[in-house]
C-alpha positions as CSV (number, residue, x, y, z in Angstrom):
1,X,-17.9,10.5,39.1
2,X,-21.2,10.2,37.8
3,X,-22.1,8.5,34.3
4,X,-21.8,11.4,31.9
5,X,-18.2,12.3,33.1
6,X,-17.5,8.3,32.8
7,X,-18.4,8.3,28.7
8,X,-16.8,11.3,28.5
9,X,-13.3,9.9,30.1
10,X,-14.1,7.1,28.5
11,X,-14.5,8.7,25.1
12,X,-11.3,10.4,25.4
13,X,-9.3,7.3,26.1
14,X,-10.7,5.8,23.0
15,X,-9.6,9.0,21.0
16,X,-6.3,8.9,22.5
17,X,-6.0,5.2,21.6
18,X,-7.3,5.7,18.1
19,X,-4.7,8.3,17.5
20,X,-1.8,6.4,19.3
21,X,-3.1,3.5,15.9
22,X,-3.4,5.8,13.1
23,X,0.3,7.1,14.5
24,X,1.8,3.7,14.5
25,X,0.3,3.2,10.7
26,X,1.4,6.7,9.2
27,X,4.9,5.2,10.8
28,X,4.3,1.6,9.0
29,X,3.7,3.0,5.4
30,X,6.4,5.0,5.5
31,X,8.0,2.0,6.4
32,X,6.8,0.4,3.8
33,X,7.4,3.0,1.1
34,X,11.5,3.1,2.2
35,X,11.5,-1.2,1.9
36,X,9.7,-0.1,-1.7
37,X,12.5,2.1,-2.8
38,X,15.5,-0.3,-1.4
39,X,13.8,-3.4,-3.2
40,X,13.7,-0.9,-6.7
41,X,17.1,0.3,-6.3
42,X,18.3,-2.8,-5.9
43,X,16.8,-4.4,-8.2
44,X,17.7,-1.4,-10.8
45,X,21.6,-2.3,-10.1
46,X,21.0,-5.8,-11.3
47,X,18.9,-4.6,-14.3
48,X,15.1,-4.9,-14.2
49,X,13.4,-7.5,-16.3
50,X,10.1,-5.8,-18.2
51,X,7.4,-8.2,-18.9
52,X,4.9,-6.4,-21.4
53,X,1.0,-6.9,-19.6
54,X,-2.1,-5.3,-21.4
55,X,-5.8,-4.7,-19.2
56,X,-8.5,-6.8,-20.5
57,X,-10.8,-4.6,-22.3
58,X,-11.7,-3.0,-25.3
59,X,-9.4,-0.1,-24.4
60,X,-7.1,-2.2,-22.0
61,X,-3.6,0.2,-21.3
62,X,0.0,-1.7,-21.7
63,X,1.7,-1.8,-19.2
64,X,5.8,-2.9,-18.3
65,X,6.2,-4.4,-15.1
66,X,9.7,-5.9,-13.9
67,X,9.2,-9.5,-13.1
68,X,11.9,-9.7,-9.7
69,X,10.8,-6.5,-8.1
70,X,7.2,-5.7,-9.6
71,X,7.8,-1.6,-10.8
72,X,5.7,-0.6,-13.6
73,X,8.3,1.3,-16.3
């Protein structure tokens, strides 16, 4: 084999790898985003606790954000 078919394999393998990671984190968001959705509907059937917050600034937004789980209402 000479050296431009090694960095080509060798290129490949590290395309294959790279796409075996970004695989593996698509799956660990969505993951991520079902643990989300339990933690707000469980924390819904208790009864969310809204704490009012307001961005510094001149034109800082309000914002309500439940204290246990952390949704913004």
């Amino acid at each position: 084999m000479n050296p431009l078919e090694k960095l080509i394999k060798q290129k490949q393998e590290i395309l294959d790898k790279k796409s075996e990671y970004e695989s593996k984190i698509t799956e660990l968001s969505n993951m991520v985003t079902s643990i989300n959705h339990s933690i707000y509907n469980e924390c819904g059937k208790l009864g969310h606790e809204y704490v009012t917050e307001i961005e510094s600034g001149m034109y800082g937004e309000t914002y309500h954000v439940c204290k246990k789980c952390g949704v913004y209402n």
